[in-house]
mmCIF file as Biopython writes it, N, C-alpha, C and O atoms, coordinates in Angstrom:
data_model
#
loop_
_atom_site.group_PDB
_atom_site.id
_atom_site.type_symbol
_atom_site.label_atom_id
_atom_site.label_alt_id
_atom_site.label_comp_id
_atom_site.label_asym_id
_atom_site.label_entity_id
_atom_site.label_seq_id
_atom_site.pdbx_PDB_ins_code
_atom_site.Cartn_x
_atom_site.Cartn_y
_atom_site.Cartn_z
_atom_site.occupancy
_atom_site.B_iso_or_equiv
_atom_site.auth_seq_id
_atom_site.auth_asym_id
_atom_site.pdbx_PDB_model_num
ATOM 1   N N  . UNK A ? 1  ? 297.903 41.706 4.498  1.0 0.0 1  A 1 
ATOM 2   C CA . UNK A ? 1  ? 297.422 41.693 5.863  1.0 0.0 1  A 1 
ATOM 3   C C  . UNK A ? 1  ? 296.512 40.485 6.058  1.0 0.0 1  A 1 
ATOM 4   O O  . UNK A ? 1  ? 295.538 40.250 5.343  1.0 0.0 1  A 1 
ATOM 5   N N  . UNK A ? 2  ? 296.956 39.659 7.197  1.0 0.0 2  A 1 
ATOM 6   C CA . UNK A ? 2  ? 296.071 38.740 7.184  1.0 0.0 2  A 1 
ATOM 7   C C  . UNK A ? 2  ? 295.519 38.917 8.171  1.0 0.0 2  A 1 
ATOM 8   O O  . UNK A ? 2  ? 295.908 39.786 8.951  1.0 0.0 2  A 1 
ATOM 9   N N  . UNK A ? 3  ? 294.087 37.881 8.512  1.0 0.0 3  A 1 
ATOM 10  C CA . UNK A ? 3  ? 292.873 37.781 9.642  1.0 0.0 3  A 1 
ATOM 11  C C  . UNK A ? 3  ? 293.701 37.388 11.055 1.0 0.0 3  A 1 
ATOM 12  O O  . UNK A ? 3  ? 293.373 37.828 12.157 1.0 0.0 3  A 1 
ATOM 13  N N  . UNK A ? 4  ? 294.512 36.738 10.889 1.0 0.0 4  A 1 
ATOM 14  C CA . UNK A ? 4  ? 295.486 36.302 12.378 1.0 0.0 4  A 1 
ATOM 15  C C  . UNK A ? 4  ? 295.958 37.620 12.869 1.0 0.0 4  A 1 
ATOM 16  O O  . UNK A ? 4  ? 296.030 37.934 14.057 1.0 0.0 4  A 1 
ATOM 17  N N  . UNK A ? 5  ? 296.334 38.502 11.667 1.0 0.0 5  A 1 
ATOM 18  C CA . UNK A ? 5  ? 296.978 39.562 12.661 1.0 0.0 5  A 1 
ATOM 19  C C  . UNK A ? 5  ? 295.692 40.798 13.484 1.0 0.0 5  A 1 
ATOM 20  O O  . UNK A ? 5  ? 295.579 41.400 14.552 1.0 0.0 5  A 1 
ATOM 21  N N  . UNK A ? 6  ? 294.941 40.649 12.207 1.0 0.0 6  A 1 
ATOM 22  C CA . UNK A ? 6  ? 294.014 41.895 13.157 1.0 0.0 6  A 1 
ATOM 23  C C  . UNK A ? 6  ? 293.394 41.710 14.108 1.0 0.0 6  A 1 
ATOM 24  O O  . UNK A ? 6  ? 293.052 42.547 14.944 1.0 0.0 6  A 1 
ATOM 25  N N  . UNK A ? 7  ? 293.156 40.468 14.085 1.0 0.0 7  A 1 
ATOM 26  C CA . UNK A ? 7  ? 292.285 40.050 15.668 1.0 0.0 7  A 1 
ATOM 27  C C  . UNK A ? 7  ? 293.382 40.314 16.718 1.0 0.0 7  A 1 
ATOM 28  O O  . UNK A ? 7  ? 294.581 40.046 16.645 1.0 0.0 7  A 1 
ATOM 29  N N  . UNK A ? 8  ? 292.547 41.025 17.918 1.0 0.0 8  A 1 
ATOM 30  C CA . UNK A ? 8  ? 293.530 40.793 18.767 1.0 0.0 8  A 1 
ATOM 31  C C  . UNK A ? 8  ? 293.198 39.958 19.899 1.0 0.0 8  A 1 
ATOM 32  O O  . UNK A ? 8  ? 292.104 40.168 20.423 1.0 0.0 8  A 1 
ATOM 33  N N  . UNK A ? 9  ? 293.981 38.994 20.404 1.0 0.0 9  A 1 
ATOM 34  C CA . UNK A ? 9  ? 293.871 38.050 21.607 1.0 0.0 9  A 1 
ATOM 35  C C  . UNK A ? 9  ? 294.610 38.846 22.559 1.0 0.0 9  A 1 
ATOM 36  O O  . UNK A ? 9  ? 295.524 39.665 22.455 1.0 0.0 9  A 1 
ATOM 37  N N  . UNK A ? 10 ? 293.820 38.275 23.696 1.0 0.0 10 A 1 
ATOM 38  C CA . UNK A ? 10 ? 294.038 38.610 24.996 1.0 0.0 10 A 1 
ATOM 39  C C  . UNK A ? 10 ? 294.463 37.455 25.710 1.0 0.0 10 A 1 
ATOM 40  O O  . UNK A ? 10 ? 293.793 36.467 26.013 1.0 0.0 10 A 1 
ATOM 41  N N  . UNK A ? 11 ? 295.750 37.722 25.956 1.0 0.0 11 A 1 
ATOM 42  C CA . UNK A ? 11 ? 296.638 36.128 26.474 1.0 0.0 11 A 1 
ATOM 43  C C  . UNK A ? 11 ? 296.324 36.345 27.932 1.0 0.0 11 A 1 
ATOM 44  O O  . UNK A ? 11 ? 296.207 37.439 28.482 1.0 0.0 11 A 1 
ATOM 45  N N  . UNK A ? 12 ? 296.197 35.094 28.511 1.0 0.0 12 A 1 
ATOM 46  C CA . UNK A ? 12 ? 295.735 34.691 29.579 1.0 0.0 12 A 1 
ATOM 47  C C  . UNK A ? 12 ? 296.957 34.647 30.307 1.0 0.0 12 A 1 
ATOM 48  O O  . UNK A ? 12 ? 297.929 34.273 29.650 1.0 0.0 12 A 1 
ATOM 49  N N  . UNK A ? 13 ? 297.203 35.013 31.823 1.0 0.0 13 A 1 
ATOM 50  C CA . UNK A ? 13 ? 297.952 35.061 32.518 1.0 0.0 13 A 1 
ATOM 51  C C  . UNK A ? 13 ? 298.330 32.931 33.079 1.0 0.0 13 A 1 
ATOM 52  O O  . UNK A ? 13 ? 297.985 31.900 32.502 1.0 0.0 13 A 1 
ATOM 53  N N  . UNK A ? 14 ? 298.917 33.087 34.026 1.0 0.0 14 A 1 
ATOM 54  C CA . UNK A ? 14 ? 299.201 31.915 34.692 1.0 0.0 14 A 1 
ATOM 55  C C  . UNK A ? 14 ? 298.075 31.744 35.795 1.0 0.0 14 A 1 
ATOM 56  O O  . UNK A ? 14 ? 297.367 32.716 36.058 1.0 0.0 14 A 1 
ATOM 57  N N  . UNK A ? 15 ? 297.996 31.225 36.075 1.0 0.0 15 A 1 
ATOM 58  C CA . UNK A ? 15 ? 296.853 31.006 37.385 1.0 0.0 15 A 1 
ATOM 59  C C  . UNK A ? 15 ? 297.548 31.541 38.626 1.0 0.0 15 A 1 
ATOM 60  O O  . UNK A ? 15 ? 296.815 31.811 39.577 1.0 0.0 15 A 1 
ATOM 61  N N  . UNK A ? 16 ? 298.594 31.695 38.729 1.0 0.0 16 A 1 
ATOM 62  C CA . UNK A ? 16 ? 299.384 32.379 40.070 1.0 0.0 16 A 1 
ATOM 63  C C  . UNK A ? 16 ? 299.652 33.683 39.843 1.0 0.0 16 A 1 
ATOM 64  O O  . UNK A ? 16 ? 300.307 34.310 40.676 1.0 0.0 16 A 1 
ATOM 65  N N  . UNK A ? 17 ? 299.267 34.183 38.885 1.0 0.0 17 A 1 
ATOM 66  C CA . UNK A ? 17 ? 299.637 35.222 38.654 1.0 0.0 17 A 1 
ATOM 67  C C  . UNK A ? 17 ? 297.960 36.270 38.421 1.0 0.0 17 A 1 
ATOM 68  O O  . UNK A ? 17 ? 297.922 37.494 38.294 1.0 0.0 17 A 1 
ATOM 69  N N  . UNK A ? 18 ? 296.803 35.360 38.426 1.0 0.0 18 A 1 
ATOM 70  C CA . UNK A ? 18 ? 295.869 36.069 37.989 1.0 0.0 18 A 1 
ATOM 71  C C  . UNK A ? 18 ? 295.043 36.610 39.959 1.0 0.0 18 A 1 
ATOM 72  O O  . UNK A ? 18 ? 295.522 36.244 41.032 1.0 0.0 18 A 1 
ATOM 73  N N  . UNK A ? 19 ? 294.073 37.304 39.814 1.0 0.0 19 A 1 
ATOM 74  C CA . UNK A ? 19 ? 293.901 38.237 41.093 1.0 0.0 19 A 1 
ATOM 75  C C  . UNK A ? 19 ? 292.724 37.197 41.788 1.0 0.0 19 A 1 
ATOM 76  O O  . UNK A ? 19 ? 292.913 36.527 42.803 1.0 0.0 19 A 1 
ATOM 77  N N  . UNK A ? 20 ? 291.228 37.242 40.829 1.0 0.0 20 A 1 
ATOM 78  C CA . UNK A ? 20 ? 290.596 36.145 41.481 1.0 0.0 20 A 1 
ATOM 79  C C  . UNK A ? 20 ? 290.738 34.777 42.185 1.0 0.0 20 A 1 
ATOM 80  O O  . UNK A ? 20 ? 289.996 34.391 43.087 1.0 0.0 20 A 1 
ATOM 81  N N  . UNK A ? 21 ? 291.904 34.008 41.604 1.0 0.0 21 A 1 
ATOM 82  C CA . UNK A ? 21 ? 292.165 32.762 42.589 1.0 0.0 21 A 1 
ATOM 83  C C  . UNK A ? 21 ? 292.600 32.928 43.408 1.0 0.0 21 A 1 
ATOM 84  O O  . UNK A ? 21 ? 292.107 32.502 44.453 1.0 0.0 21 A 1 
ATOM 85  N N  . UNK A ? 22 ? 294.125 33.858 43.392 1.0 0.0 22 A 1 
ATOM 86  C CA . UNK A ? 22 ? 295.138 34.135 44.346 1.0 0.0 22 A 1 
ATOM 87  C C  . UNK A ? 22 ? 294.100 34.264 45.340 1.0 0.0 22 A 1 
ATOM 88  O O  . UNK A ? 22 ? 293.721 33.355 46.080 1.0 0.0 22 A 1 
ATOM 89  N N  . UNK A ? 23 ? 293.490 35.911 45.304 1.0 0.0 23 A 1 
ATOM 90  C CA . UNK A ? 23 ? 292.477 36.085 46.405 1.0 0.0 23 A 1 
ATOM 91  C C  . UNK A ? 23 ? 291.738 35.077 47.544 1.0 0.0 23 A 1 
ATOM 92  O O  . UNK A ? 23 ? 291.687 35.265 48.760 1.0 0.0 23 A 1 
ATOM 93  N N  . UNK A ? 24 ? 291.299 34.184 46.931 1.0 0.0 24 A 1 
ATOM 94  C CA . UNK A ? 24 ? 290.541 32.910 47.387 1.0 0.0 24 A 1 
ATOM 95  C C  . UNK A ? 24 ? 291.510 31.871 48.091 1.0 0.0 24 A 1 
ATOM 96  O O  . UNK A ? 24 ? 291.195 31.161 49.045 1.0 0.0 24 A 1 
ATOM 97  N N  . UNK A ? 25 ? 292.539 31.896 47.564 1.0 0.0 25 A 1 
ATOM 98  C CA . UNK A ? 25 ? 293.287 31.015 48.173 1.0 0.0 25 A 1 
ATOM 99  C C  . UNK A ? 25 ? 293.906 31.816 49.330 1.0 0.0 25 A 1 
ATOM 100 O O  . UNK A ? 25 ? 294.187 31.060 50.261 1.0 0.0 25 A 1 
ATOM 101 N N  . UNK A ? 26 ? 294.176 32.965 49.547 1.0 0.0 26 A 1 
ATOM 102 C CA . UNK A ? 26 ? 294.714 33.945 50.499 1.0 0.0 26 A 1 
ATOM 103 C C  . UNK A ? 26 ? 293.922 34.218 51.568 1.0 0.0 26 A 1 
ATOM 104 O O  . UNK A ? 26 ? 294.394 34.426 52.686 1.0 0.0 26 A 1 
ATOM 105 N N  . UNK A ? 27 ? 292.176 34.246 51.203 1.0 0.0 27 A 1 
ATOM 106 C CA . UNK A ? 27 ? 291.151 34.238 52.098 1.0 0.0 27 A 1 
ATOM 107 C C  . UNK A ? 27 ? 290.898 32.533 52.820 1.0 0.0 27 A 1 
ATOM 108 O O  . UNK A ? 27 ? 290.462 32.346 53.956 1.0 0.0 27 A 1 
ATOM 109 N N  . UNK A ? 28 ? 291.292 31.435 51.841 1.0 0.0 28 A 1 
ATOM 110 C CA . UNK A ? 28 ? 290.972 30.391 52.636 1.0 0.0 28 A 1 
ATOM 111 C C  . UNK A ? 28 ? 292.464 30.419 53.689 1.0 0.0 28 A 1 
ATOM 112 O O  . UNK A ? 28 ? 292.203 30.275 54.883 1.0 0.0 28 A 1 
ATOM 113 N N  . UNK A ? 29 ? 293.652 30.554 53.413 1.0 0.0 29 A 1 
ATOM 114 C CA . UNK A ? 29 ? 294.348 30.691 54.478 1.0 0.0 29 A 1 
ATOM 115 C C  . UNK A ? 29 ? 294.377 31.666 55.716 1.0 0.0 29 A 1 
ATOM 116 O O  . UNK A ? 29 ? 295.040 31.419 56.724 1.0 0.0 29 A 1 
ATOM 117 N N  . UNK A ? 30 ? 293.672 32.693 55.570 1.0 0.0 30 A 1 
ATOM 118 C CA . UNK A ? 30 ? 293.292 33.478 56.911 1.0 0.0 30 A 1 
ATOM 119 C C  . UNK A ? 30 ? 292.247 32.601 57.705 1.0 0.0 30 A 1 
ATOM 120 O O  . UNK A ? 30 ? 292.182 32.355 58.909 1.0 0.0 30 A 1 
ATOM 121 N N  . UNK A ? 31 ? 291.644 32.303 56.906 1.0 0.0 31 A 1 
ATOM 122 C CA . UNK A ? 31 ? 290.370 30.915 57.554 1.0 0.0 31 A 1 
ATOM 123 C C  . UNK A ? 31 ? 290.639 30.106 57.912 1.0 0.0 31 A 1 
ATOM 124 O O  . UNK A ? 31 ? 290.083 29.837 58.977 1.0 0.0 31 A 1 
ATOM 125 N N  . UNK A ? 32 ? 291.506 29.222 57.465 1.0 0.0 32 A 1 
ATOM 126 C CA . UNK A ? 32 ? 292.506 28.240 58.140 1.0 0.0 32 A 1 
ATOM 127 C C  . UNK A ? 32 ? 293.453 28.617 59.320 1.0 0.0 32 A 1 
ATOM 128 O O  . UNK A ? 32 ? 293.732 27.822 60.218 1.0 0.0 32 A 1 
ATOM 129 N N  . UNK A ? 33 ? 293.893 29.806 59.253 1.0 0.0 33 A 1 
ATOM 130 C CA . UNK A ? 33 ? 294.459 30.163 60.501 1.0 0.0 33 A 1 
ATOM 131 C C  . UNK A ? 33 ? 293.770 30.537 61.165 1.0 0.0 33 A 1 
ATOM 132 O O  . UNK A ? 33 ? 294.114 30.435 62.343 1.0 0.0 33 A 1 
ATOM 133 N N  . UNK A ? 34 ? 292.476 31.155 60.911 1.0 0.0 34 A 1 
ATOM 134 C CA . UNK A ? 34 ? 291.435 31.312 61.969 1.0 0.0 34 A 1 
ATOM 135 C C  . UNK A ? 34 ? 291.141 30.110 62.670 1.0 0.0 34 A 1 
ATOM 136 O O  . UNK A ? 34 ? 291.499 30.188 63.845 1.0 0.0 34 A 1 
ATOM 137 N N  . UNK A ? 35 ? 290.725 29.254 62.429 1.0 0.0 35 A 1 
ATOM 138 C CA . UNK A ? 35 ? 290.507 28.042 62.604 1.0 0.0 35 A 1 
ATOM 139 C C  . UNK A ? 35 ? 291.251 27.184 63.739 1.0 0.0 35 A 1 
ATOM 140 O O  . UNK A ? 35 ? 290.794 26.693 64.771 1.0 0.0 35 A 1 
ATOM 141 N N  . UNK A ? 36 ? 293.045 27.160 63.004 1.0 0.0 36 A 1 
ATOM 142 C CA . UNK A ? 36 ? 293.833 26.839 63.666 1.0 0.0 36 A 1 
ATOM 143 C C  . UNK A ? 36 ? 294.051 27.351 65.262 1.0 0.0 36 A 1 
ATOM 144 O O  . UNK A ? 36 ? 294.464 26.798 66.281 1.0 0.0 36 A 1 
ATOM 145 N N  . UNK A ? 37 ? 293.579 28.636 64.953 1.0 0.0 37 A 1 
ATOM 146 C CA . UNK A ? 37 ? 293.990 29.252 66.370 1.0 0.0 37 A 1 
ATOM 147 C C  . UNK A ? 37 ? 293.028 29.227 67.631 1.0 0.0 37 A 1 
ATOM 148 O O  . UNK A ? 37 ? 293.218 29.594 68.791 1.0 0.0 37 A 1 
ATOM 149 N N  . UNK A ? 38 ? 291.749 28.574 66.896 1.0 0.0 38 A 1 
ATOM 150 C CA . UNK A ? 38 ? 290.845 28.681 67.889 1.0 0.0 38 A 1 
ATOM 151 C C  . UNK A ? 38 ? 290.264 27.201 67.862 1.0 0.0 38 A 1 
ATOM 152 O O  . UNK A ? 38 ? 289.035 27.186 67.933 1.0 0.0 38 A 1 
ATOM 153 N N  . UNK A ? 39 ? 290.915 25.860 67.769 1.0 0.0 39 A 1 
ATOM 154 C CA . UNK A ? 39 ? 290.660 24.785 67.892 1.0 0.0 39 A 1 
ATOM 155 C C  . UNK A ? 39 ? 291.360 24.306 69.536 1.0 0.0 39 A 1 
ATOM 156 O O  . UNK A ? 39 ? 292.429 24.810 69.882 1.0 0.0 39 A 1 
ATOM 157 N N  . UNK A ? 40 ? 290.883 23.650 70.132 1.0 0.0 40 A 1 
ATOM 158 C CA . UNK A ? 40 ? 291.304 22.878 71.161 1.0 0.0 40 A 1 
ATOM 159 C C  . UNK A ? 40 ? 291.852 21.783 71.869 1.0 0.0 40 A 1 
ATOM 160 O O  . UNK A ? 40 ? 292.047 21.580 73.068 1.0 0.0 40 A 1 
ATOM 161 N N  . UNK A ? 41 ? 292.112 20.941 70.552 1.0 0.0 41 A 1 
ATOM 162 C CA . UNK A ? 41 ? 292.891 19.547 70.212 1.0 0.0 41 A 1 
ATOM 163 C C  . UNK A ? 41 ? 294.252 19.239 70.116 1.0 0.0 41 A 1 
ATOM 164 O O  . UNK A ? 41 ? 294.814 18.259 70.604 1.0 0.0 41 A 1 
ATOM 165 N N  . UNK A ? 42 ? 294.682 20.031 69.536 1.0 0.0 42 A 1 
ATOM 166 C CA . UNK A ? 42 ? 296.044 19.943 68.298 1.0 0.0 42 A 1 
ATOM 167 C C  . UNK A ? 42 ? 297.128 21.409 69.250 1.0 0.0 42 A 1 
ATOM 168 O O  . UNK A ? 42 ? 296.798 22.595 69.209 1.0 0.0 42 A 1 
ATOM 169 N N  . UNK A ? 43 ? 298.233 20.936 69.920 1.0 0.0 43 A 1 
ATOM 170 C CA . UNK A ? 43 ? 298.935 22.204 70.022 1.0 0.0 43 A 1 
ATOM 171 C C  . UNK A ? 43 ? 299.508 22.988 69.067 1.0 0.0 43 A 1 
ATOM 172 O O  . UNK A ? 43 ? 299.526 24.212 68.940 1.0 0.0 43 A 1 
ATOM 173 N N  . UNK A ? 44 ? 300.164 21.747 68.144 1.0 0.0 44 A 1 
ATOM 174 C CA . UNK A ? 44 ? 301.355 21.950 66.810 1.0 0.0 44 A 1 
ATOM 175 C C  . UNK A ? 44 ? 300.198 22.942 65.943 1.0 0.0 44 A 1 
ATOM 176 O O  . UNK A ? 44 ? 300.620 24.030 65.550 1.0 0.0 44 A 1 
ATOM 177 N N  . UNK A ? 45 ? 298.807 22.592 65.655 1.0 0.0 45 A 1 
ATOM 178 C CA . UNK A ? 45 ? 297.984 23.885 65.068 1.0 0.0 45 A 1 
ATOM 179 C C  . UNK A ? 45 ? 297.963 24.915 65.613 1.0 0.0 45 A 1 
ATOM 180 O O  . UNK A ? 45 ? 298.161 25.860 64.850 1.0 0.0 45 A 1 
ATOM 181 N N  . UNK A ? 46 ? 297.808 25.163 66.621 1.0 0.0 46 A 1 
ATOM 182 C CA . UNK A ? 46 ? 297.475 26.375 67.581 1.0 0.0 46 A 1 
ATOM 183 C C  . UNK A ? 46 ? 298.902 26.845 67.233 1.0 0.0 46 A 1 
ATOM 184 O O  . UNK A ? 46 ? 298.731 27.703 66.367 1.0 0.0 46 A 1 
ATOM 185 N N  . UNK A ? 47 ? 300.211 26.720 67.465 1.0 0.0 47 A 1 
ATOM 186 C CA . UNK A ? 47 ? 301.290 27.245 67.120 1.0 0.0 47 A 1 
ATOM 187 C C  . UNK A ? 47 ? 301.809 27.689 65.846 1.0 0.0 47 A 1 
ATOM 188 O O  . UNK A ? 47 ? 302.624 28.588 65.639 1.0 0.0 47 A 1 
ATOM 189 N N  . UNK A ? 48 ? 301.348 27.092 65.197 1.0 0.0 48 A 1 
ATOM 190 C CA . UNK A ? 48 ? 301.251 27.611 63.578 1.0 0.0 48 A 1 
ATOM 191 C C  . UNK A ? 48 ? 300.116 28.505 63.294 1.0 0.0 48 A 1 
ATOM 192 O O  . UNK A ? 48 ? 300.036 29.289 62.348 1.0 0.0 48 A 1 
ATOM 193 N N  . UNK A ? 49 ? 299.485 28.356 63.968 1.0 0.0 49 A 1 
ATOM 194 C CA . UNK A ? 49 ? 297.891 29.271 63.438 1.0 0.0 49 A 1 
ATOM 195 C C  . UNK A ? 49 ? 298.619 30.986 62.900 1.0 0.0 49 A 1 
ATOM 196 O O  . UNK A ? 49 ? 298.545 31.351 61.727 1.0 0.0 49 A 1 
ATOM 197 N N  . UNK A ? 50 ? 299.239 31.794 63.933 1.0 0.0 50 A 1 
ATOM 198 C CA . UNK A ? 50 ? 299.425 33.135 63.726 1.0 0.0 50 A 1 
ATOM 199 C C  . UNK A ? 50 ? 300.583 33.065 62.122 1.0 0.0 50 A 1 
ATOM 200 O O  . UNK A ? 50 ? 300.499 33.748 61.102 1.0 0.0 50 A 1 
ATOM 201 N N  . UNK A ? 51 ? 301.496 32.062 62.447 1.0 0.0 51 A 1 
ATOM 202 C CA . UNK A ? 51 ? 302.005 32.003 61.107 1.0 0.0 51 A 1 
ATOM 203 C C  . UNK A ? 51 ? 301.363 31.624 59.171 1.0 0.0 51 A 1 
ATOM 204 O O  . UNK A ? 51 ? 301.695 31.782 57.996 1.0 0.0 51 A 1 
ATOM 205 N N  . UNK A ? 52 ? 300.102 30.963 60.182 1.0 0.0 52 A 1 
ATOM 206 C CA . UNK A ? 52 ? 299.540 31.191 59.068 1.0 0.0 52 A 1 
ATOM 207 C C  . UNK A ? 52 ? 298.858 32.301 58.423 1.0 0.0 52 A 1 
ATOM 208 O O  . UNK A ? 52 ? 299.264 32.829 57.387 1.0 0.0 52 A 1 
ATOM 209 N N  . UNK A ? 53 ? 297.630 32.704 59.171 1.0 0.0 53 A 1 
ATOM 210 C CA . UNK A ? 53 ? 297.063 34.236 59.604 1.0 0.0 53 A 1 
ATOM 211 C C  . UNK A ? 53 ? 298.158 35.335 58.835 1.0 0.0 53 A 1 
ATOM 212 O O  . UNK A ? 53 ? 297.721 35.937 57.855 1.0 0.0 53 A 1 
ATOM 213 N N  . UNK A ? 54 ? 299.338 35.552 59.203 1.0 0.0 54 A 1 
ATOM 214 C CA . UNK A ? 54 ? 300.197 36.526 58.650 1.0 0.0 54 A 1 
ATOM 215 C C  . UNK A ? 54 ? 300.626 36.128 57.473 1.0 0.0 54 A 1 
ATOM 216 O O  . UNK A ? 54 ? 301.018 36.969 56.664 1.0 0.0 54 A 1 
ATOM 217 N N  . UNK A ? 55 ? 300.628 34.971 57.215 1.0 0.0 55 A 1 
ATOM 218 C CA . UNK A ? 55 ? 300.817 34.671 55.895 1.0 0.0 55 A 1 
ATOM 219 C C  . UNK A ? 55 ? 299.740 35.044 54.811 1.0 0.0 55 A 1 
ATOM 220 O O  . UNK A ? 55 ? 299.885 35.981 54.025 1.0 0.0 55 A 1 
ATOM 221 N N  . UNK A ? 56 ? 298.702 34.256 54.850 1.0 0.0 56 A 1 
ATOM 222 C CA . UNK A ? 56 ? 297.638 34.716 54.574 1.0 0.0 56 A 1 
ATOM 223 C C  . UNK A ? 56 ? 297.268 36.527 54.133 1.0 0.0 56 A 1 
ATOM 224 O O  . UNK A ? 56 ? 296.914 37.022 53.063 1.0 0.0 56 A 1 
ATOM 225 N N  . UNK A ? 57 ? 297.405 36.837 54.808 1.0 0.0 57 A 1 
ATOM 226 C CA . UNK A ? 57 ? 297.360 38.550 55.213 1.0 0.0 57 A 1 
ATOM 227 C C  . UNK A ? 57 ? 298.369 39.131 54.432 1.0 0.0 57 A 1 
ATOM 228 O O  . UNK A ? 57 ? 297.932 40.089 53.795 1.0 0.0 57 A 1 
ATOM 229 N N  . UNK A ? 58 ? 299.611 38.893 54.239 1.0 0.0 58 A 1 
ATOM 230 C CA . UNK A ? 58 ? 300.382 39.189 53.314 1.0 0.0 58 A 1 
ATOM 231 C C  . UNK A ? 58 ? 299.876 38.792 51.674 1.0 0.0 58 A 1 
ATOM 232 O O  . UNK A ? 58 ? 299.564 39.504 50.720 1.0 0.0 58 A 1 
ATOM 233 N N  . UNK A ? 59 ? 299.953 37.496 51.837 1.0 0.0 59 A 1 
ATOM 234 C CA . UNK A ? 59 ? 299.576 37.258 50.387 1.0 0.0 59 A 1 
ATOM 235 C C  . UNK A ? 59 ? 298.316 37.956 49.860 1.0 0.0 59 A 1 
ATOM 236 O O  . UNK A ? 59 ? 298.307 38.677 48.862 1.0 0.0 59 A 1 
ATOM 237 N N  . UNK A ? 60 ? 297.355 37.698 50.554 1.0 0.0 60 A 1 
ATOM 238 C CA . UNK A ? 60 ? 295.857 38.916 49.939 1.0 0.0 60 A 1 
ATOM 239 C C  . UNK A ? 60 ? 296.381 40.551 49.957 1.0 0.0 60 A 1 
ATOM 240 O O  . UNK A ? 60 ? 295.827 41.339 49.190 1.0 0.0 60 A 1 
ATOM 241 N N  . UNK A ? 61 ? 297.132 40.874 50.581 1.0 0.0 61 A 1 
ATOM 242 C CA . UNK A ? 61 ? 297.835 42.493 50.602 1.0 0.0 61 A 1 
ATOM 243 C C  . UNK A ? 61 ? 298.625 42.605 49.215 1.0 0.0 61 A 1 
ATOM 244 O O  . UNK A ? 61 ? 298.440 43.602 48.516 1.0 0.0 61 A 1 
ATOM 245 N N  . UNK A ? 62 ? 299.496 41.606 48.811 1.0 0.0 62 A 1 
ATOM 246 C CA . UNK A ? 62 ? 300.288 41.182 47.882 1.0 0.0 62 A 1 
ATOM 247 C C  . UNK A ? 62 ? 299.259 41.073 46.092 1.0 0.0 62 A 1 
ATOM 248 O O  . UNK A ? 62 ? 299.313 41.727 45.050 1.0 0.0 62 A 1 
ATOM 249 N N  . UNK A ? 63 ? 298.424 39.879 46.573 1.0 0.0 63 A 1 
ATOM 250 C CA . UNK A ? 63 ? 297.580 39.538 45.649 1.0 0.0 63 A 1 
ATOM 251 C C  . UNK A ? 63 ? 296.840 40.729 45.202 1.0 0.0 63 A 1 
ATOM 252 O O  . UNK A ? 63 ? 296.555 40.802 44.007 1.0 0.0 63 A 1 
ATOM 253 N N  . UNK A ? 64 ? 296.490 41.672 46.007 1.0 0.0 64 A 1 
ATOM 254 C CA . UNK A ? 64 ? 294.837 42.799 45.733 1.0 0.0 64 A 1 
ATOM 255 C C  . UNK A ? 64 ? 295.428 43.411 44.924 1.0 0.0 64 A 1 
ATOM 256 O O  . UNK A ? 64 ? 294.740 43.735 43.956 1.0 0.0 64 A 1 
ATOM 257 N N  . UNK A ? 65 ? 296.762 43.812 44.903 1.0 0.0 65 A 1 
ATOM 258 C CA . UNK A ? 65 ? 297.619 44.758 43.677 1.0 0.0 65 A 1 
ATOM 259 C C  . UNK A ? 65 ? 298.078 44.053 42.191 1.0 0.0 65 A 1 
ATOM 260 O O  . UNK A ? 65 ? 298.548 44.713 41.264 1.0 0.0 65 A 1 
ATOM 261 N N  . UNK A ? 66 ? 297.894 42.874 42.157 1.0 0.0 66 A 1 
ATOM 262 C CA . UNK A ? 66 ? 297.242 42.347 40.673 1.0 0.0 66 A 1 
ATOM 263 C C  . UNK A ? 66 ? 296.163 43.223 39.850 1.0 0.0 66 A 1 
ATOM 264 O O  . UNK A ? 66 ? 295.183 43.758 40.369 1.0 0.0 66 A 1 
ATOM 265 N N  . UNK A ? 67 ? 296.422 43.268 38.807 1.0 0.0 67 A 1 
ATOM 266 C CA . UNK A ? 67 ? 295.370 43.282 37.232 1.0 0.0 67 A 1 
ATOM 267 C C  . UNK A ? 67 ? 294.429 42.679 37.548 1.0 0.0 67 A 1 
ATOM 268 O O  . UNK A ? 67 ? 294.600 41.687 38.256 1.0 0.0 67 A 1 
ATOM 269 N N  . UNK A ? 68 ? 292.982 43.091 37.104 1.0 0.0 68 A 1 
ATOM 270 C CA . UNK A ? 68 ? 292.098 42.545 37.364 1.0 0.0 68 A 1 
ATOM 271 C C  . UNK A ? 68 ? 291.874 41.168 35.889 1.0 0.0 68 A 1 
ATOM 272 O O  . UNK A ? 68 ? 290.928 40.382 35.917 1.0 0.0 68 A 1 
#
C-alpha cells in the first residue's frame, strides 16, 4: 500500500461546471440586462435587454442546482 493511494484528493471540477462563478456570471447578466433595458441611447440594447434578463434568469435557475 502506498502514500499516493491513501490520500484522498478532491478533483476540482471545470470552471463551467463549478456553482460560485457560474452564479456571478448569471447575476452579472441579469445586471446587464437590467441595464440594457433601462438605458436611453442605444435601441439595438433596449431590444436585446429582455433576451438577456431571461437568459440570465435561466442560467442562475440552472446554475443554483450545482454542487457546492
Amino acid at each position: 500500500m502506498t502514500i499516493e493511494s491513501t490520500i484522498t484528493t478532491k478533483r476540482k471540477r471545470p470552471f463551467f461546471l463549478r456553482r460560485g462563478p457560474m452564479e456571478n456570471i448569471a447575476t452579472g447578466l441579469i445586471a446587464l440586462g437590467f441595464l440594457m433595458l433601462f438605458q436611453p441611447f442605444a435601441l439595438v440594447l433596449y431590444t436585446w435587454s429582455l433576451v438577456t434578463l431571461l437568459a440570465g434568469t435561466l442560467m442562475f435557475i440552472v446554475v443554483s442546482k450545482f454542487p457546492e
